[in-house]
C-alpha positions in Angstrom: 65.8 123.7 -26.1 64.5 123.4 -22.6 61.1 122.2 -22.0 59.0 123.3 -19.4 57.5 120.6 -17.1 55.6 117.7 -19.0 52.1 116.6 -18.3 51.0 112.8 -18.4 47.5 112.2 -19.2 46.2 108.6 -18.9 43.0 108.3 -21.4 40.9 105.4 -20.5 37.9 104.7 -23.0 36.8 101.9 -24.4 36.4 103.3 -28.0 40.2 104.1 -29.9 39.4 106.6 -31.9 38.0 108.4 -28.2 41.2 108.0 -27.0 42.6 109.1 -29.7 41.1 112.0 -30.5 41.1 113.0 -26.4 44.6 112.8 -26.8 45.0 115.5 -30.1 42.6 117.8 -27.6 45.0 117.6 -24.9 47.9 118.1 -26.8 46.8 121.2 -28.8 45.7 123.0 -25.9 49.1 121.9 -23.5 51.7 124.7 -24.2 53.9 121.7 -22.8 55.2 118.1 -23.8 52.8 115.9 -22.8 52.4 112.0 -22.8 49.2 110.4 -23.5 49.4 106.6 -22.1 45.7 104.7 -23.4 43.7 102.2 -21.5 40.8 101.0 -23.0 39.4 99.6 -19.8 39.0 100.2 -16.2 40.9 97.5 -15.2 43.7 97.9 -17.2 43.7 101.5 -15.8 44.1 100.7 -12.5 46.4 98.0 -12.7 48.6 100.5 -14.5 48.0 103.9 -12.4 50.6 103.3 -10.1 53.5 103.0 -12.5 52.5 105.2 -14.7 51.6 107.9 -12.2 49.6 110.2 -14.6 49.0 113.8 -13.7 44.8 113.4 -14.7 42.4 110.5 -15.6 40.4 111.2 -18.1 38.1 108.3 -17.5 34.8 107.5 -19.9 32.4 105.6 -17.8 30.9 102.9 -19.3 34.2 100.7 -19.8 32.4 97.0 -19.7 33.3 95.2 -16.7 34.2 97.7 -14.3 32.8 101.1 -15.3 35.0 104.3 -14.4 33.6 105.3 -11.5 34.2 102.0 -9.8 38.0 102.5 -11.7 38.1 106.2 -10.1 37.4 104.7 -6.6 40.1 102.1 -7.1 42.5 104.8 -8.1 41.8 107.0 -5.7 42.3 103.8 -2.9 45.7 103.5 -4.4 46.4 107.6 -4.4 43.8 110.0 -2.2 45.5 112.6 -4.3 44.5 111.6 -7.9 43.2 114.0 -10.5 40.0 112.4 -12.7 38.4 113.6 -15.0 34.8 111.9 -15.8 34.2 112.3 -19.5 31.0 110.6 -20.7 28.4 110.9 -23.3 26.0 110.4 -20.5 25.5 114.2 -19.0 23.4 113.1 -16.2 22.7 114.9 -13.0 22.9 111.6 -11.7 26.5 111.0 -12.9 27.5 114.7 -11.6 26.2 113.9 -8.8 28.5 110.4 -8.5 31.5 112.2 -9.8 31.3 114.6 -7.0 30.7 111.9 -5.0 34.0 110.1 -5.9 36.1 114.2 -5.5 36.6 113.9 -9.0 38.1 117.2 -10.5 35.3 117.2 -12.9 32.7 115.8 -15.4 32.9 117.2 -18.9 30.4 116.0 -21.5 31.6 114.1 -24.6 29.6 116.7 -26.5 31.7 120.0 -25.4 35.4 118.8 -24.9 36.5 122.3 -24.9 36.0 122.2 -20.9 38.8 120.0 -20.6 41.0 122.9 -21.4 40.2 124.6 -18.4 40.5 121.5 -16.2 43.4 120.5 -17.0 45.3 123.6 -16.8 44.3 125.3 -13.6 45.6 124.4 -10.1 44.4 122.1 -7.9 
């Protein structure tokens, strides 16, 4: 069986069963193989971006030491091009308004995942 192509998501939240549970969202609503890889901090997500060259980010953000907007910003020093994906129980103007900031391809509220969906599956 051929696949069509296959989307890597990197998950970064400090909470496993968040990542988890991000991850079964993503791949229900894929129509295509994808790989999940799982950070549960921001550093460990930028230390790992460039090898693992994900097609999003969907960064939580508060991480602890370095919160995800500081981890999107690193990320986006390493590759201007890089998809995130703020996803925060936090739905603050003030956080939109950072997320923007940082060209992130957009904020989605912990409380209605189903805009993920969306993101994630129309062009750039």
């Amino acid at each position: 069986m051929e696949r069509d192509h296959e989307m890597k998501i990197m998950i970064v939240d400090d909470h496993a069963d968040m990542r988890r549970m991000l991850g079964s969202i993503v791949a229900i609503g894929a129509g295509v193989p994808v790989e999940i890889v799982e950070c549960s901090d921001g550093e460990e997500a930028v230390r790992r971006y460039t090898d693992e060259h994900p097609d999003h980010v969907l960064m939580d953000v508060q991480l602890g030491e370095m919160n995800g907007f500081t981890a999107a910003e690193r990320i986006q020093e390493q590759d201007p091009l890089a998809s995130v994906i703020f996803v925060s129980s936090h739905n603050t103007s003030a956080y939109r308004t950072k997320a923007k900031l940082l060209r992130a391809r957009g904020f989605v509220s912990k409380e209605n995942l189903s805009e993920l969906d969306t993101l994630l599956h129309t062009p750039h």
